[in-house]
C-alpha atoms as one frame of an Amber mdcrd trajectory, in Angstrom:
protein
-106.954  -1.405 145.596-110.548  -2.206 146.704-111.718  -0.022 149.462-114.822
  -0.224 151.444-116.935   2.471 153.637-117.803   1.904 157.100-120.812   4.189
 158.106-121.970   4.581 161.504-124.474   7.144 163.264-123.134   9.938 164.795
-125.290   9.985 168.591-124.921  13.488 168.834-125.946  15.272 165.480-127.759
  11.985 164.268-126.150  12.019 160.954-124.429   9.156 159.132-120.902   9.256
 159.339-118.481   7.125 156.475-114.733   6.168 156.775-113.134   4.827 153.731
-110.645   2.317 154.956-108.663  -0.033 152.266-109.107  -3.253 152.396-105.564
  -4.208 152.073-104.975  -2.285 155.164-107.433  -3.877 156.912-106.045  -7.527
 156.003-102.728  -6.370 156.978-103.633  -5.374 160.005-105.735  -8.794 160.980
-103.232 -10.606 159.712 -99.698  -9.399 160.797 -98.756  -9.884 164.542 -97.428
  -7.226 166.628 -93.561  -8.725 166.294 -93.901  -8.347 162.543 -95.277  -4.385
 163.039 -92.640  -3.814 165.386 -89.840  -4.816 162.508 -91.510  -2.937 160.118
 -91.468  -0.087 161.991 -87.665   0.119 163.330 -87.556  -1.003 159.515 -88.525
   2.227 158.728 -86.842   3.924 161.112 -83.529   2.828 159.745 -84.030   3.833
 156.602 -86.075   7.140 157.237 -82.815   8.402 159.213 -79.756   8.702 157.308
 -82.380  10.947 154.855 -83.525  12.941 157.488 -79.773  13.540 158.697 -77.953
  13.486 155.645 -80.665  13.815 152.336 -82.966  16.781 153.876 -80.284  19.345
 154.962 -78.258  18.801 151.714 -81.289  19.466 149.614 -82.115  22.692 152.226
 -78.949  23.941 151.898 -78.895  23.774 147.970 -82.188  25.838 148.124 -81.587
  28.381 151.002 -78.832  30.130 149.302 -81.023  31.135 146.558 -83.948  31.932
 147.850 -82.150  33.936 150.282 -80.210  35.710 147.038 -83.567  36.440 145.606
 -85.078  38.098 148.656 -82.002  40.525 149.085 -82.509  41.116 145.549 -85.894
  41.907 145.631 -85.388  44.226 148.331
């Protein structure tokens, strides 16, 4: 991916300022309208969901248990 740096003067400290933005980014973002972000976006949504509701608390409540056993054992 090709990225580019956009440098500007800071006004109050006078010192050159970069951002490093991607340039695929930046074509996706002149390019796409704001129907298309909006369906990416409750795109996302959908799919970020059932993991954070059923994925994240499995996984928490395979680990819990033993770090929980390994703190009363330390103690």
């Amino acid at each position: 991916m090709i990225t580019h740096a956009q440098c500007t003067v800071d006004p109050v400290t006078a010192t050159q300022v970069c951002r490093t933005w991607s340039a695929h980014v930046d074509a996706l973002d002149r390019h796409l309208a704001t129907d298309k972000w909006a369906v990416a976006a409750v795109t996302l949504l959908l799919i970020a969901y059932p993991i954070a509701r059923i994925a994240l608390p499995a996984v928490l409540s395979g680990i819990v248990p033993d770090v929980v056993r390994t703190v009363f054992h330390l103690i």
